[in-house]
C-alpha positions as CSV (number, residue, x, y, z in Angstrom):
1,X,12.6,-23.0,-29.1
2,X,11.3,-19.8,-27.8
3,X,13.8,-17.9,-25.5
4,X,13.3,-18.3,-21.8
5,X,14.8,-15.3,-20.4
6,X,11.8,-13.1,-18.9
7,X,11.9,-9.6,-19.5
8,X,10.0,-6.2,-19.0
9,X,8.6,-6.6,-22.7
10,X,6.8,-9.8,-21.6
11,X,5.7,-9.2,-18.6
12,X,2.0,-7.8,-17.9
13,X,0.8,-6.5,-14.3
14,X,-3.0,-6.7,-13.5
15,X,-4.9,-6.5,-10.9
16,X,-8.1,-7.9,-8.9
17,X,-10.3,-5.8,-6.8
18,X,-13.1,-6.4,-4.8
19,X,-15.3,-7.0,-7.8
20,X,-13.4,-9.7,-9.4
21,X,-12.7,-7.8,-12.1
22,X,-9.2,-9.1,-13.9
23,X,-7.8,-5.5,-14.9
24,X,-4.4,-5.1,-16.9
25,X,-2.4,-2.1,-15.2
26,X,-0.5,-1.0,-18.7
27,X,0.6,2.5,-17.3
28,X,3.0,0.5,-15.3
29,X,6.8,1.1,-16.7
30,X,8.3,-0.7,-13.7
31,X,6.9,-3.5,-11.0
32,X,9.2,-4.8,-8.4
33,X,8.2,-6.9,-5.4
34,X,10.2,-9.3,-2.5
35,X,9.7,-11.4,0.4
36,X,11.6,-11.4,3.7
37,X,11.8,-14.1,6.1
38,X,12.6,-13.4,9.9
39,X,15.9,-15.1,11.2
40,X,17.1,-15.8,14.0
41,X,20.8,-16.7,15.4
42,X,21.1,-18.8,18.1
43,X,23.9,-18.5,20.2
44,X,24.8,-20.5,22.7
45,X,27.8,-20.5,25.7
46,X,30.7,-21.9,25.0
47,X,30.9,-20.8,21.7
48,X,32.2,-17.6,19.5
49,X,29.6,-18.6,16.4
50,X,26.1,-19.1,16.6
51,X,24.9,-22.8,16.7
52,X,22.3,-22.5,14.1
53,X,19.7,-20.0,12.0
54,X,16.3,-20.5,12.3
55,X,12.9,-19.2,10.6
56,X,11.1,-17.5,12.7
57,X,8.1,-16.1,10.3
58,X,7.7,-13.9,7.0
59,X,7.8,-10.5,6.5
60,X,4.6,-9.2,4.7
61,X,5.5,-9.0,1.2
62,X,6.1,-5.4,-0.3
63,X,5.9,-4.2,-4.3
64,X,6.4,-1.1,-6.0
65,X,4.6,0.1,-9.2
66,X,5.6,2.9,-10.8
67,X,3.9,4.1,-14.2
68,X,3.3,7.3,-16.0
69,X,0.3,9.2,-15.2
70,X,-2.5,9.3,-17.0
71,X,-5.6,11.6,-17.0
72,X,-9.0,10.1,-16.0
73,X,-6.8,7.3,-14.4
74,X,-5.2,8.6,-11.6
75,X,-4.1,6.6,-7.9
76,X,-7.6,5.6,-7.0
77,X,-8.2,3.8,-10.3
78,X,-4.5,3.0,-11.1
79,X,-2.7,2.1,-7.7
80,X,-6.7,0.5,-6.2
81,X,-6.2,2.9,-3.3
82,X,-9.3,3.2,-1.5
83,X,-10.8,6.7,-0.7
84,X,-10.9,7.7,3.0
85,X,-14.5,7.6,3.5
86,X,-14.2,3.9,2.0
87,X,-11.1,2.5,4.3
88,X,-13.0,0.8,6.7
89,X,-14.7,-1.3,4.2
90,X,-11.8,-1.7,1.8
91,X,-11.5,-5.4,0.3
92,X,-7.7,-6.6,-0.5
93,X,-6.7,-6.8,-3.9
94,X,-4.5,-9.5,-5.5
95,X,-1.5,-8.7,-8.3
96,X,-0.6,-11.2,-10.6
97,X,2.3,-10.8,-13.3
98,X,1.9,-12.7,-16.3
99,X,4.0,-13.9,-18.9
100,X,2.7,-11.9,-22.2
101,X,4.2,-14.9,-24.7
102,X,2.5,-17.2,-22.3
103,X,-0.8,-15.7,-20.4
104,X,-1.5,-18.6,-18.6
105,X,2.1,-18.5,-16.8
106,X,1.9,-16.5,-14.1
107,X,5.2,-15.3,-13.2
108,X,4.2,-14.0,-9.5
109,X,0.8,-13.6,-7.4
110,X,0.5,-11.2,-4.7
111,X,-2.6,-12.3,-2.5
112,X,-4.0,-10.0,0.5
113,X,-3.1,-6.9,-1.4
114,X,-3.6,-3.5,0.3
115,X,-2.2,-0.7,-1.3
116,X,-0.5,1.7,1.1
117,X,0.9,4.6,-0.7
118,X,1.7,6.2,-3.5
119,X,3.8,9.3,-4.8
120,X,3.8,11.8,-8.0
121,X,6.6,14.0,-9.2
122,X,6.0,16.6,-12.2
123,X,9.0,18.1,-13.2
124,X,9.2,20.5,-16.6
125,X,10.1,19.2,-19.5
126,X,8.6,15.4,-18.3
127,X,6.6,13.0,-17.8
128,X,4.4,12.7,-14.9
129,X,5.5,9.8,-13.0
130,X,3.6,8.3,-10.1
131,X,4.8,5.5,-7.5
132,X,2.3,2.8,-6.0
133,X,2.9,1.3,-3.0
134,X,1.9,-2.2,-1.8
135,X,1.9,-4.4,0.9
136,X,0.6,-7.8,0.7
137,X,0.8,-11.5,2.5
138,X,1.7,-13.8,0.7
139,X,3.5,-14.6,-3.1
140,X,3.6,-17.4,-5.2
141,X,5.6,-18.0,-8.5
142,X,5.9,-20.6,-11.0
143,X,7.4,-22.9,-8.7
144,X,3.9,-23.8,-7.1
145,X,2.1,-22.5,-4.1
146,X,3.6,-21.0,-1.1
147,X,1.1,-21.4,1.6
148,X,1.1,-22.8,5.3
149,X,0.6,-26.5,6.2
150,X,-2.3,-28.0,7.7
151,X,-3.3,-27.1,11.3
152,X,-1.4,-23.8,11.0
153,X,-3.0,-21.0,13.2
154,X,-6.0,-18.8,11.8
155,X,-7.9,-15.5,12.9
């Protein structure tokens, strides 16, 4: 029985741009992502507590890449950051993380991807490290999809 515990060893971080092109990020040393959902308290008169928490909507979803910088594969190529002359024609990008002992598995997908920042630090002595910053719409893990129902609103 193979072990089931998921670690950074086995797990791979790619990409998707615009041009469908499935692209492993390996300068990636550390990938970290999490959703927020909105709640709301309602309290009511009469009483000290609230009477109930409810969902009021979801937070876009935010993840953080950071990797060791490589020459000839700087933000633009690594992070998918778009150049300014190209932002008002930028496509989203998608981020999937993959089981390596398993690359079918995918352990998340991050759809609607735009990536919003990034960050480099060179200190003597060091590595260059660089941080990517995204912010996406939805993710999904192994557990299935997490999308809307039916008949929920649309642009």
């Amino acid at each position: 029985m193979s072990p089931k515990t998921f670690h950074g060893a086995r797990a791979i971080v790619k990409m998707i741009g615009s041009d469908n092109v499935n692209r492993t990020c390996g300068t990636f040393s550390s990938f970290s992502y999490g959703l927020t959902f909105d709640v709301s308290p309602v309290p009511i008169l009469g009483r000290h507590s609230v009477a109930e928490l409810v969902y009021t909507g979801a937070e876009p979803v935010r993840c953080n890449a950071t990797g060791w910088r490589v020459i000839d594969n700087g933000p633009h190529l690594a992070g998918g950051l778009p150049h300014l002359k190209d932002l008002l024609t930028a496509s989203y990008i998608e981020i999937i993380v993959v089981d390596r002992q398993d690359p079918t598995k995918e352990i998340c997908r991050i759809s609607s991807v735009r990536p919003e920042s990034y960050s480099t630090t060179i200190t003597a002595k060091s590595l260059n490290e660089m941080t990517h910053s995204f912010v996406g719409i939805m993710v999904e893990d192994e557990s299935g999809p997490n999308d809307e129902a039916a008949g929920a609103a649309e642009l």
